[in-house]
C-alpha positions in Angstrom: -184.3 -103.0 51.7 -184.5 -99.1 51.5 -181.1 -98.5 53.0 -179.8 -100.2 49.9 -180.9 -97.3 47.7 -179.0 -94.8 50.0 -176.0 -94.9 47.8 -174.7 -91.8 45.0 -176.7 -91.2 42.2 -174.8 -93.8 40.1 -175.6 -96.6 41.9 -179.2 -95.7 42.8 -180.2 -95.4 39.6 -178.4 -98.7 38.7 -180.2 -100.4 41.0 -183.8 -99.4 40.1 -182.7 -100.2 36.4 -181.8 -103.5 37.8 -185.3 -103.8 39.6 -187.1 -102.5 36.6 -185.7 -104.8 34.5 -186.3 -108.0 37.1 -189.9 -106.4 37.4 -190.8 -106.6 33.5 -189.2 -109.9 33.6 -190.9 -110.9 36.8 -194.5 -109.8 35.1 -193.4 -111.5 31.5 -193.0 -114.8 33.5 -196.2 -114.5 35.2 -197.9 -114.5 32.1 -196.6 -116.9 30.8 -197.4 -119.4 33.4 -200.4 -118.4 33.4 -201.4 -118.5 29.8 -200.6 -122.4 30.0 -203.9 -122.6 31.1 -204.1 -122.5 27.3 -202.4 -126.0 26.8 -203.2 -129.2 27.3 -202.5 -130.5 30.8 -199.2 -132.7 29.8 -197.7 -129.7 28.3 -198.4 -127.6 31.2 -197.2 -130.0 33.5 -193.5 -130.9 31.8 -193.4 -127.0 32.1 -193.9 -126.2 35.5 -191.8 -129.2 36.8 -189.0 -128.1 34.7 -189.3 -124.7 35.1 -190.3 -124.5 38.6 -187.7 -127.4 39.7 -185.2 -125.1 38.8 -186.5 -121.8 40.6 -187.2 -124.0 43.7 -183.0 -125.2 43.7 -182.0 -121.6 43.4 -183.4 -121.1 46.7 -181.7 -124.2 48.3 -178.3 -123.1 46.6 -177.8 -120.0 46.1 -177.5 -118.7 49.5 -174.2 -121.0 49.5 -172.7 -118.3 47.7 -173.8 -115.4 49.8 -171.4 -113.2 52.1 -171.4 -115.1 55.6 -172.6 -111.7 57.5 -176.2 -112.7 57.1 -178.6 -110.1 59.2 -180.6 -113.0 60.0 -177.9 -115.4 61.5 -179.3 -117.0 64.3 -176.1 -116.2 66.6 -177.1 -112.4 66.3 -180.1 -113.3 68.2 -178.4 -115.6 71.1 -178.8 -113.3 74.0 -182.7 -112.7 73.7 -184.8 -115.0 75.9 -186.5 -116.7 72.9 -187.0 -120.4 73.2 -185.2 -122.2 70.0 -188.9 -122.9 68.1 -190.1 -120.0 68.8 -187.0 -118.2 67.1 -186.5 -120.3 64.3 -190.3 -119.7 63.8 -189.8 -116.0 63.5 -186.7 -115.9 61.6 -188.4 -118.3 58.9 -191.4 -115.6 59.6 -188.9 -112.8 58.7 -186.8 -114.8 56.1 -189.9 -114.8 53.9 -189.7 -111.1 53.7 -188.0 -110.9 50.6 -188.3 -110.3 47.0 -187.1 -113.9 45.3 -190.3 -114.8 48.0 -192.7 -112.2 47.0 -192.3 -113.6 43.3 -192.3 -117.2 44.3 -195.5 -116.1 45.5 -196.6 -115.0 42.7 -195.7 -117.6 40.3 -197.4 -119.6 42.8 -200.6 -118.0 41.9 -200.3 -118.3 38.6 -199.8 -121.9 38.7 -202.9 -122.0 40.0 -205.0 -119.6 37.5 -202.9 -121.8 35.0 -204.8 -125.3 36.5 -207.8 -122.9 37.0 -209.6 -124.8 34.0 -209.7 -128.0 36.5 -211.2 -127.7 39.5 -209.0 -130.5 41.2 -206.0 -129.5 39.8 -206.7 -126.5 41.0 -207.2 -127.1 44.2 -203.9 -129.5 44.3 -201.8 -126.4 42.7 -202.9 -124.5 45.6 -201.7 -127.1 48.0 -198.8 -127.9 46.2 -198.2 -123.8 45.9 -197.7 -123.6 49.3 -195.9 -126.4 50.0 -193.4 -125.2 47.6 -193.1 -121.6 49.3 -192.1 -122.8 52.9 -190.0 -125.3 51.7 -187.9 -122.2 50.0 -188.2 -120.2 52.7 -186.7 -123.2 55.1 -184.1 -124.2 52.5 -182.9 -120.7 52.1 -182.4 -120.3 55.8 -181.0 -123.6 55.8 -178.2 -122.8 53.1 -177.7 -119.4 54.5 -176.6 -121.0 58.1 -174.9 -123.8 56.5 -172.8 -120.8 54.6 -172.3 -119.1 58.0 -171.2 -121.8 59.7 -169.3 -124.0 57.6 -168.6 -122.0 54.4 -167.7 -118.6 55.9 -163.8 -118.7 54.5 -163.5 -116.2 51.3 -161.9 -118.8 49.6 -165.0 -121.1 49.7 -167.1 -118.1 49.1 -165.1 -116.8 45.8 -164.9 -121.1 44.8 -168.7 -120.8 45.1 -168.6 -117.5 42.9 -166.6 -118.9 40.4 -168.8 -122.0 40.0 -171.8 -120.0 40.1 -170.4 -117.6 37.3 -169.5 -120.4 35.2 -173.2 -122.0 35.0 -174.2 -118.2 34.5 -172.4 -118.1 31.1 -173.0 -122.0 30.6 -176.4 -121.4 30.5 -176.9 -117.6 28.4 -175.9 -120.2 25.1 -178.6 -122.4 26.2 -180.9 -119.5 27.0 -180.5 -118.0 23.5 -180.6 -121.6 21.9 -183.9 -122.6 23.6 -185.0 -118.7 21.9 -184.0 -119.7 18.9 -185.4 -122.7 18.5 -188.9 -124.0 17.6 -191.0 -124.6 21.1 -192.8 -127.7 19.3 -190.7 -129.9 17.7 -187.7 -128.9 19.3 -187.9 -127.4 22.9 -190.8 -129.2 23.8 -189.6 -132.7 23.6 -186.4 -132.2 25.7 -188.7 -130.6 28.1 -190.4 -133.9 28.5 -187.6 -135.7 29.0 -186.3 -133.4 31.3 -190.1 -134.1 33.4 -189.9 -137.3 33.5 -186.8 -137.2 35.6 -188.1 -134.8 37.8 -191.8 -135.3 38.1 -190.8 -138.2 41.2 -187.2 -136.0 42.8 -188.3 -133.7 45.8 -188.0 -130.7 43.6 -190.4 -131.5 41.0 -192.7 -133.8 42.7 -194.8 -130.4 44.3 -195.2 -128.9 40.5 -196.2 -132.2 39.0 -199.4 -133.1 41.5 -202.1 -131.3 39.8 -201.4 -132.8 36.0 -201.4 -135.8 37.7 -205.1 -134.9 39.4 -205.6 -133.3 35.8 -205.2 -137.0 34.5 -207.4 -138.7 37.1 -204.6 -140.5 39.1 -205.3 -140.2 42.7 -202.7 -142.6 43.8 -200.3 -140.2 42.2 -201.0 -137.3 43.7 -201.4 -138.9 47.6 -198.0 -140.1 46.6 -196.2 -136.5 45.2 -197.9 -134.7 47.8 -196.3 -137.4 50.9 -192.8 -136.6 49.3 -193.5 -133.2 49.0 -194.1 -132.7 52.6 -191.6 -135.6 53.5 -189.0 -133.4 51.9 -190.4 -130.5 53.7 -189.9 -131.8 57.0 -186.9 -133.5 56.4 -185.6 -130.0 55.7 -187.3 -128.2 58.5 -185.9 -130.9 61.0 -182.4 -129.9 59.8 -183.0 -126.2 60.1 -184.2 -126.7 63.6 -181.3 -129.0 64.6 -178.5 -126.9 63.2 -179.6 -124.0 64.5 -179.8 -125.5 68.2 -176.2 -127.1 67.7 -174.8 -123.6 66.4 -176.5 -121.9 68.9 -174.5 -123.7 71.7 -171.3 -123.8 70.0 -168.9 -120.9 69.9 -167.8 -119.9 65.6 -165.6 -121.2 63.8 -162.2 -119.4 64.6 -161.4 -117.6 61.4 -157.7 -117.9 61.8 -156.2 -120.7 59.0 -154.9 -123.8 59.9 -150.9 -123.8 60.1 -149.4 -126.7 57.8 -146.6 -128.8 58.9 -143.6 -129.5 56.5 -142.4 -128.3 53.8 -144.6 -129.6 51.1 -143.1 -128.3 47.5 -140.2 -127.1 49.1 -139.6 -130.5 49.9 -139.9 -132.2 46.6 -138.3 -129.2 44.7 -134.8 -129.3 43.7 -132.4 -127.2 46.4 -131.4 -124.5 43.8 -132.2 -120.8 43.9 -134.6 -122.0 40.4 -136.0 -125.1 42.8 -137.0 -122.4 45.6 -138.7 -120.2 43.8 -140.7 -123.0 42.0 -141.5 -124.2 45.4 -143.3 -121.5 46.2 -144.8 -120.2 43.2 -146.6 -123.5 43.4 -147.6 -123.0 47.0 -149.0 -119.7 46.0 -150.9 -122.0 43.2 -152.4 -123.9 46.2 -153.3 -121.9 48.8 -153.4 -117.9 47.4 -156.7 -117.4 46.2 -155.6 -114.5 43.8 -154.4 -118.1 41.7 -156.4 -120.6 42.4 -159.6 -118.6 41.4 -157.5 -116.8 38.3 -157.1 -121.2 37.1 -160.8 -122.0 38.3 -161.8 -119.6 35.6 -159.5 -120.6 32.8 -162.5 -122.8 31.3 -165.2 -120.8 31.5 -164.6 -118.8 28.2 -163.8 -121.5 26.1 -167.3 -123.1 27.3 -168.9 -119.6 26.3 -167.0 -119.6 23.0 -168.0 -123.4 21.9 -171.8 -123.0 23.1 -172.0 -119.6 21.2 -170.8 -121.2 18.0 -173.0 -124.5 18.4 -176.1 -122.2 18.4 -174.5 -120.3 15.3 -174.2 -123.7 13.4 -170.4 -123.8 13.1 -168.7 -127.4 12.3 -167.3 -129.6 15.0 -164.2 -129.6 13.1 -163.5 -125.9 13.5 -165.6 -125.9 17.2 -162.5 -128.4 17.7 -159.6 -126.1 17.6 -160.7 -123.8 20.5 -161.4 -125.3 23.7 -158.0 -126.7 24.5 -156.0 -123.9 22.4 -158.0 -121.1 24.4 -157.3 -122.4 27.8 -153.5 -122.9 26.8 -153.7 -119.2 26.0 -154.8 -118.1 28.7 -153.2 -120.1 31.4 -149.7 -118.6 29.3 -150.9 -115.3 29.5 -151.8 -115.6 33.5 -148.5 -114.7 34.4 -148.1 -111.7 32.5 -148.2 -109.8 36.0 -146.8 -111.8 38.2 -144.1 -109.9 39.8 -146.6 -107.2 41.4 -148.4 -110.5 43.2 -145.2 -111.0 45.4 -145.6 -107.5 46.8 -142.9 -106.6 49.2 -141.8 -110.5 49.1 -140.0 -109.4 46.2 -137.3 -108.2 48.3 -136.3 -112.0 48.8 -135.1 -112.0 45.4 -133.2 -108.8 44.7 -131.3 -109.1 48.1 -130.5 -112.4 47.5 -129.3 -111.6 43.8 -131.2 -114.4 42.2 -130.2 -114.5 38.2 -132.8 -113.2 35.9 -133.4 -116.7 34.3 -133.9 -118.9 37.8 -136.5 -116.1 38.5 -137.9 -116.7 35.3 -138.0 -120.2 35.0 -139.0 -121.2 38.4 -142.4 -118.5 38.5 -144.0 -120.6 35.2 -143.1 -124.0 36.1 -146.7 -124.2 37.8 -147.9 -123.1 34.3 -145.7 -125.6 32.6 -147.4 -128.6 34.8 -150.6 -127.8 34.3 -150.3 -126.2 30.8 -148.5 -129.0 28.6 -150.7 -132.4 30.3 -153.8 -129.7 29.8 -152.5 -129.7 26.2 -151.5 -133.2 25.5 -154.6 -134.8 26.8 -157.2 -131.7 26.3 -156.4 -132.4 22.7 -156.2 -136.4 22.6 -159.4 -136.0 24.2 -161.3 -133.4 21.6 -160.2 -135.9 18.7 -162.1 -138.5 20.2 -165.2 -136.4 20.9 -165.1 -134.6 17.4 -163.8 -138.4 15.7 -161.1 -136.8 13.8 -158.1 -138.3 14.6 -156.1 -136.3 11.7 -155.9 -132.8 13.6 -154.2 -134.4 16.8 -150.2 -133.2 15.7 -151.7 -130.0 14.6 -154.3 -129.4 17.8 -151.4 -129.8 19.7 -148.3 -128.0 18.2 -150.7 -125.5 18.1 -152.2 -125.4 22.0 -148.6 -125.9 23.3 -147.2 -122.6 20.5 -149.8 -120.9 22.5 -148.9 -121.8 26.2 -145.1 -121.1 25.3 -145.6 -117.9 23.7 -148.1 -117.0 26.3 -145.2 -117.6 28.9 -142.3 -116.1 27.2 -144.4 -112.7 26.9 -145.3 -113.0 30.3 -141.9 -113.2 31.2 -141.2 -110.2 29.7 -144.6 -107.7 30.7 -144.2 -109.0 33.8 -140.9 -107.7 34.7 -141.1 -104.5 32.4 -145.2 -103.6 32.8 -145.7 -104.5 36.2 -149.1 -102.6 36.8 -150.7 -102.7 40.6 -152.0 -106.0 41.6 -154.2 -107.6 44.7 -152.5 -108.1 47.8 -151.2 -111.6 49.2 -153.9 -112.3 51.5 -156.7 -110.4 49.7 -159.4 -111.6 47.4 -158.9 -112.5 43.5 -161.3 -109.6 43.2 -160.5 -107.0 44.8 -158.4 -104.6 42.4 -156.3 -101.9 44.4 -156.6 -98.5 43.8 -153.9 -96.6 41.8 -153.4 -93.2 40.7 -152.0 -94.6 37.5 -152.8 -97.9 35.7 -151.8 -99.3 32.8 -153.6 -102.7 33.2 -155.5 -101.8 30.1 -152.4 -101.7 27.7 -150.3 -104.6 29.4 -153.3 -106.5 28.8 -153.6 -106.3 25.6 -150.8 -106.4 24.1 -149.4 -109.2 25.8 -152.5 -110.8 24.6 -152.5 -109.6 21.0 -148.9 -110.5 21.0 -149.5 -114.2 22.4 -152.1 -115.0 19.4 -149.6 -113.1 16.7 -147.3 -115.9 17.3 -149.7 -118.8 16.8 -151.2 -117.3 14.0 -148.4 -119.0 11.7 -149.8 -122.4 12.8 -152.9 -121.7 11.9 -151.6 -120.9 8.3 -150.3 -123.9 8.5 -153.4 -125.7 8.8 -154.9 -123.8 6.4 -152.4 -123.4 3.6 -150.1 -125.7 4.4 -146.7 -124.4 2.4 -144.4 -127.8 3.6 -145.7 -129.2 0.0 -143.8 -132.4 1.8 -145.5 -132.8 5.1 -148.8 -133.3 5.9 -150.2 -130.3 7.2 -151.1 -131.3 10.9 -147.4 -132.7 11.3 -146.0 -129.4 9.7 -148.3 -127.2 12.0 -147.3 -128.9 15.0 -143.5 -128.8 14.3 -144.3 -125.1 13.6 -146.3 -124.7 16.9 -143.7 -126.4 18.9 -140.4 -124.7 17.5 -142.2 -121.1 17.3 -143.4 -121.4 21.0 -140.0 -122.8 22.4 -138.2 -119.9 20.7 -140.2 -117.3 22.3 -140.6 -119.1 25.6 -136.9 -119.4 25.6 -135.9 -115.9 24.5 -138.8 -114.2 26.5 -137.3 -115.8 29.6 -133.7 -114.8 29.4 -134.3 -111.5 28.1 -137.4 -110.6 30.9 -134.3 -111.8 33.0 -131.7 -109.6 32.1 -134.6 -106.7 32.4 -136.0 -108.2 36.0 -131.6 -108.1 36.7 -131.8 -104.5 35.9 -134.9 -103.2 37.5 -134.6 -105.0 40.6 -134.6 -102.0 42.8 -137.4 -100.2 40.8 -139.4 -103.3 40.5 -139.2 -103.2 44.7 -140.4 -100.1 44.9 -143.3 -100.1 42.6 -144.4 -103.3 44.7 -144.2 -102.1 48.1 -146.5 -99.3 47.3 -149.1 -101.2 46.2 
C-alpha cells in the first residue's frame, strides 16, 4: 500500500487528496450510522438494509472489474507446500488487509453503537456485523479469482468498465436527487420499499436481524441469521472449490480464438464499397476501440435526462434528447476514423479505391445502427412521454443529426486525422504525440453537427410552413438537411481522401 505513493509529486499528492477526501467521507458515514441510534428501530433498520445491501454487493462485484494481475492470485502461490485450506485460509487472512475492509469494519461498529439502545439488538448487530465482514472478504476473493480466471480478456475487463461507469453517472442524479429531497416524506418511504425487498435476499437479511430482535420476533432473527450464514458458506464452499480446480489446471491461453468464414464478407456485396463495409463492421464486432466507443453512446443521454428530472424540466422537452443525443453522437464517432486503420490504410490507396466507396462503405455500420436507433428510439419515447404528436418531428430531427454527424465525419476524418489507438490496443489507451489536434477536430465537428439541426429545432419552435404542421415540417426539414450534408460530406471527404492518400499513409503509420 505504501509503494503506491512512490510516484512524482503530481500523483502523490493526488492520491492523499483522494484518501482525504474518502477519509472525511468515510468518518461522515460513520456518524451517521451511528446517530440512528437516534431513531426509531424501523427507521434504522430500512436504513441499514438499504444502505448496507448495497456496500455488501460492491464487494461481491466490483472486483469483476479489476485488472486480472491480482497479487493475491492463488496460482502465484502454487509451488509452496501449503495444503489448499490452509492457503485459502491465509489468503482470505491477507485479503482482509485492505482499506474497503478496514471501513467495513468500522461501519460495522457503528451498527452496533447504533442498536446500542437494545441490548438484544445489540448483541444480534454484533453477530450479524461479523457475519457480514467474512462474507465480503470471501466474496471479494471469490470475484477477484473468478476475474482471473474467466474474465481476464481486456475486452471483458473494459465491457465491465463501461458498465460500471455507466451506473457511476446513473446514480450522481440519483445521489443529488435523494440531497435534494425531503428525508421524511420523500426519501424515507422509497427506502421502505426498497427494505422490504431486501430485508429476506442474502444481502440484506444480515443488516435486518437486530430490528427484527428490536421488535421481539425471535423466529425472525433464527431465520435471517440461518440465511445469513447459509449464504456465507455457500460462498465459502465456492471459493474453496475454485481455487482447488484452478490450482490443477494450467491458465487460460490468452491467444484469441481464430474464426472460420467469412462472416460480413460473406453477406456484403462483392464491390470495392461491399469490402470495405465488410470490414468496417467486423471492426464493429470484434475491435474494442468500437465496441466500447458504441457501449458508451447512452451513457450521456442517461446523465442528461436524470440531471433535468431533478431540475424539474417537462417530459415533453426531457423527450427530445435521449434518442437525438445518441444519433449525435453515434454520427460524430467516425469523425476519426481513418487514423483507426493504421497502416491498414495502405489496402486502400494501393488499390485506388474511389473517394466515395471509401466513404460510404466506413458509415454503413453507423447507418444500421443509427437510423432503427432513430426510428424505434423515437416511436418508443412517444409512448413513454404519451405524446404521440412529436413522432415526425423527434425523428426528422434524430435522423438530421446522425446524417449530418456522418457527412462531417466524412470530411474531418480524411482532412483532420489526429493520432488514434492502435488496432489491437485498448479503447483507452490514447498514443502519445508530439502534436495533437484532437482538441479542435473535436469540436468543431461537433459544433458543426448541432449547427445543422439547429434549423429543426426552429421548426418546432416557430414553425414558418404556415401550411404544415410543425412536426411534419421539422421532419421534412431534418430529413432533407441531413441527407444534403451526408451526401455532399461524402463525396467531397472523397475527393480530399483521393488527394491525400499518400499523406494520409504516412501520418498513419507513424502513429
Amino acid at each position: 500500500m505504501a509503494n503506491a505513493f512512490r510516484r512524482g509529486p503530481l500523483v502523490a499528492s493526488a492520491m492523499g487528496l483522494v484518501l482525504i477526501y474518502s477519509a472525511v467521507l468515510f468518518v461522515m458515514a460513520i456518524l451517521a450510522v451511528a446517530d440512528l441510534r437516534n431513531t426509531t428501530p424501523e427507521v434504522a433498520g430500512a436504513t441499514l438494509v438499504v444502505f448496507g445491501s448495497a456496500a455488501l454487493l460492491g464487494f461481491l462485484v466490483m472486483p469483476l472489474g479489476w485488472n486480472a494481475d491480482d497479487a493475491l492470485d492463488p496460482r502465484r502461490f502454487s509451488y509452496l507446500p501449503v495444503t489448499r485450506i490452509r492457503l485459502a485460509l491465509l489468503l482470505l487472512l491477507a485479503g482482509a488487509a485492505s482499506i474497503p475492509t478496514v471501513m467495513l469494519a468500522g461501519l460495522a461498529v457503528a451498527q452496533v453503537i447504533a442498536w446500542s439502545a437494545h441490548p438484544a439488538s445489540a448483541l444480534i448487530a454484533v453477530l450479524s456485523g461479523l457475519i457480514v465482514l467474512v462474507t465480503a472478504i470471501v466474496g471479494a476473493r471469490l470475484a477477484s479469482l473468478i476475474a482471473a480466471r474467466y474474465l481476464s480478456t481486456r475486452r471483458l475487463r473494459e465491457g465491465f468498465g463501461i458498465v460500471a461507469i455507466a451506473l457511476v453517472v446513473a446514480s450522481l442524479p440519483i445521489a443529488v436527487m435523494l440531497a435534494l429531497a425531503d428525508y421524511q416524506s420523500q426519501v424515507l418511504p422509497a427506502i421502505r420499499r426498497v427494505a422490504a425487498v431486501m430485508e429476506w435476499t442474502p444481502l440484506g437479511v444480515a443488516f435486518s436481524a437486530p430490528a427484527s430482535a428490536a421488535a421481539g420476533d425471535s423466529s425472525d432473527v433464527l431465520g435471517k441469521l440461518a440465511i445469513a450464514v447459509g449464504f456465507l458458506i455457500v460462498l465459502a464452499a465456492c471459493w474453496y472449490f475454485l481455487l482447488g480446480y484452478v490450482l490443477s489446471r494450467p491458465e487460460r491461453s490468452a491467444v484469441e480464438t481464430y474464426r472460420s468464414g467469412l462472416g460480413w464478407f460473406r453477406l456484403m456485396p462483392s464491390t470495392p464499397l461491399g469490402a470495405i463495409a465488410a470490414r468496417s463492421l467486423s471492426y464493429w464486432a470484434r475491435d474494442a476501440r468500437y465496441f466500447v466507443a458504441l457501449a458508451a453512446i447512452p451513457i450521456i443521454p442517461i446523465g442528461m435526462v436524470a440531471a433535468l428530472l431533478v431540475g424539474g424540466i417537462g417530459a415533453d422537452v426531457i423527450a427530445w434528447i435521449p434518442v437525438p443525443v445518441m444519433c449525435l453522437f453515434l454520427g460524430w464517432s467516425a469523425h476519426n476514423d481513418v487514423a483507426h486503420d493504421n497502416t491498414a490504410l495502405w489496402t486502400h490507396v494501393s488499390a485506388h479505391t474511389r473517394g466515395s466507396d471509401d466513404r460510404w462503405g466506413r458509415i454503413v455500420p453507423n447507418l444500421l445502427v443509427g437510423i432503427p436507433l432513430a426510428v424505434v428510439g423515437s416511436i418508443l419515447t412517444v409512448l413513454i412521454v404519451g405524446n404521440g404528436e412529436a413522432l415526425p418531428g423527434l425523428i426528422g430531427l434524430s435522423l438530421c443529426l446522425l446524417f449530418a454527424g456522418l457527412g462531417v465525419s466524412s470530411v474531418s476524418s480524411a482532412a483532420f486525422p489526429y493520432a488514434a489507438p492502435l488496432p489491437g490496443h485498448g479503447a483507452f489507451i490514447q498514443p502519445q504525440a508530439l502534436v495533437s489536434n484532437a482538441a479542435t477536430v473535436q469540436s468543431f465537428t461537433f459544433a458543426f453537427t448541432v449547427l445543422f439541426g439547429l434549423p429543426v429545432l426552429g421548426v418546432v419552435f416557430f414553425n414558418p410552413f404556415t401550411d404544415l404542421q410543425p412536426q411534419w415540417a421539422a421532419f421534412i426539414v431534418g430529413l432533407a438537411v441531413g441527407l444534403v450534408v451526408l451526401v455532399i460530406g461524402v463525396y467531397w471527404g472523397g475527393r480530399i481522401m483521393v488527394r491525400r492518400g499518400p499523406e494520409l499513409l504516412a501520418l498513419s503509420s507513424q502513429n
